[in-house]
N, C-alpha and C positions, 0 to 999 in steps of 0.2 A: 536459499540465502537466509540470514538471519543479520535483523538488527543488533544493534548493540543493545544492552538492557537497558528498561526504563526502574526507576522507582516505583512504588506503588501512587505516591503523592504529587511524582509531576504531570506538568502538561507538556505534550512536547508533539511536535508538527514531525512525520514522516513523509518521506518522497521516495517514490516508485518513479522511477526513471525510464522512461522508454524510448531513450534515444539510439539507441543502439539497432532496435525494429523500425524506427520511423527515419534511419540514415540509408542511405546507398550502400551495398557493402562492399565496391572495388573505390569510391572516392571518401566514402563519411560525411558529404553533406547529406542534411537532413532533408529529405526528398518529400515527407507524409507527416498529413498532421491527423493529432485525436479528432474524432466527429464530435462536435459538443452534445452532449446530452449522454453520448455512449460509455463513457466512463462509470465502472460500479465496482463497488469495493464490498467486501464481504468475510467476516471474521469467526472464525471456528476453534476450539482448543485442539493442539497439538498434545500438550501435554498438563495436566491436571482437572479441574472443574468449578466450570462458571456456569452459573444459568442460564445467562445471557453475555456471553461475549462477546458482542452488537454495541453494547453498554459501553466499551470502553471508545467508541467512536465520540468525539468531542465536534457536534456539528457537523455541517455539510462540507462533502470533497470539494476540492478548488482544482483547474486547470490551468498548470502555471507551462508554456511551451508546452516541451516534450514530458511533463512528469505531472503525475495524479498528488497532491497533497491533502493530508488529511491530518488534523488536530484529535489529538488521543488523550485522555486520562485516567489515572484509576489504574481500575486492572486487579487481578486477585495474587497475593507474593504468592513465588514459587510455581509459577503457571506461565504455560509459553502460549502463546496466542497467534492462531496460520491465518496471515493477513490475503487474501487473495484479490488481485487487482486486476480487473480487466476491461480492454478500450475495443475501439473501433477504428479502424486509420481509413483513410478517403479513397485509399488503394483498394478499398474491401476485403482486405486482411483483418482477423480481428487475434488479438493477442493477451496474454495470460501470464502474470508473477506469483507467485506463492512466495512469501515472507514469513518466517517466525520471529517473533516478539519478546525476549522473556522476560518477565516483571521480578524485581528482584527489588527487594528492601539494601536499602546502605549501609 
């Protein structure tokens, strides 16, 4: 999956939604919640080079429901960035997003 692009100068809040894993899949209620503490997020380049592309995390994840939110800034133009997101659900299932990023000037 890929987000929409950011600029290199904004801040902007992403959401990893895991409702979809955490619903029943013949009704759609949401049956499973995240395990607090088990949420961890982890950023690698896909496409160009950062030294540290860990750097572009802006503070600590928050647990909002079903979705991981994390505040992002920065970022190097022309560089796509593999956000990798993963929980723990009480079902002890544990589950897995890969995201790309790509940082693009206006």
């Amino acid at each position: 999956m890929k987000f929409s692009p950011k600029d290199p100068l904004e801040t902007i809040t992403l959401s990893f939604d895991f409702t979809k894993d955490l619903s029943d899949p013949v009704t759609g209620e949401i049956t499973k919640t995240i395990v607090p503490g088990s949420a961890v997020l982890s950023v690698a380049m896909a496409r160009g080079v950062d030294v540290n592309p860990n750097g572009i995390k802006n503070g600590a994840l928050q647990i909002s429901g079903t979705k991981v939110l994390q505040s992002c800034h920065g970022g190097i133009d022309e560089n796509d960035y593999e956000w990798r997101a993963e929980i723990d659900a009480n079902s002890g299932e544990h589950f897995v997003f890969h995201w790309i990023l790509p940082v693009r000037k206006r």
